[in-house]
N, C-alpha and C positions, 0 to 999 in steps of 0.2 A: 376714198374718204368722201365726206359729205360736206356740202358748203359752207355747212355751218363752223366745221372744226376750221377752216381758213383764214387768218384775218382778211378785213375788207383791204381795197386797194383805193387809192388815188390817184390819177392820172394827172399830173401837168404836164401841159400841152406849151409847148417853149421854152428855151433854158435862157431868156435874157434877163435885166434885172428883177422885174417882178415875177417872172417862172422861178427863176433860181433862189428869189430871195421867199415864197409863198413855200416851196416844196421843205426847207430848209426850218421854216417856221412850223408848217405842218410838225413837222418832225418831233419838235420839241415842245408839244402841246400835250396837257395831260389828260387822256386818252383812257378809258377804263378798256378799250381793245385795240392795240396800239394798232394801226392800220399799216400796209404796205405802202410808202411812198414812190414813186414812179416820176422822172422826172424824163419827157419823151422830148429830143431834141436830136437833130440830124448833124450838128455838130459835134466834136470830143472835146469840145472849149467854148468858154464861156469869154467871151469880146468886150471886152471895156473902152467903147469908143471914146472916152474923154481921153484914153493916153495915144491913139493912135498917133498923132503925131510926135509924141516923144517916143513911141515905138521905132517909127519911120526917121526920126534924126539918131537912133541910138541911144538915148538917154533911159530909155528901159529896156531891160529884157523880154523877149517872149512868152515868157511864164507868168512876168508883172503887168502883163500889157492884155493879154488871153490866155489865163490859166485853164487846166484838163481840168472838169468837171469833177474827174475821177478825185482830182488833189482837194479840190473845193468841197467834195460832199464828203471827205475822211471822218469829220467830226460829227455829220449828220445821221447818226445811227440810223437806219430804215429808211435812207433816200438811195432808191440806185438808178441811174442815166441808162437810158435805154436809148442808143442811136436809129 
């Protein structure tokens, strides 16, 4: 096929807050050719250092503390994490 028939892509480079929260937005922006969003991050979890220490005393869980990107972008139609 030809590059035309492809939609375009988007590269974010980072999955911390403003990686995760830009790709996320992308996403749901109204697009006359909805672009592939790409969100490149060498982690499979997205780190919420404000809970860390309630991670480390127990008072959250691992999920609530750095959730899988994978779980974070379910709702994000056309964002997929590329590790």
């Amino acid at each position: 096929g030809s590059l035309a028939s492809e939609p375009p892509s988007i590269l974010v480079l980072g999955g911390g807050l403003g990686g995760l929260n830009l790709a996320m937005r992308l996403s749901q922006m109204p697009w006359r050719t909805k672009p592939e969003v790409k969100l490149i991050d060498p982690k499979d979890r997205y780190v919420f250092l404000p809970l860390l220490i309630d991670y480390a005393t127990g008072i959250v869980e691992l999920d609530e503390f750095a959730p899988r990107f994978q779980d974070l972008l379910e709702e994000a139609s056309g964002v997929q994490h590329i590790q």
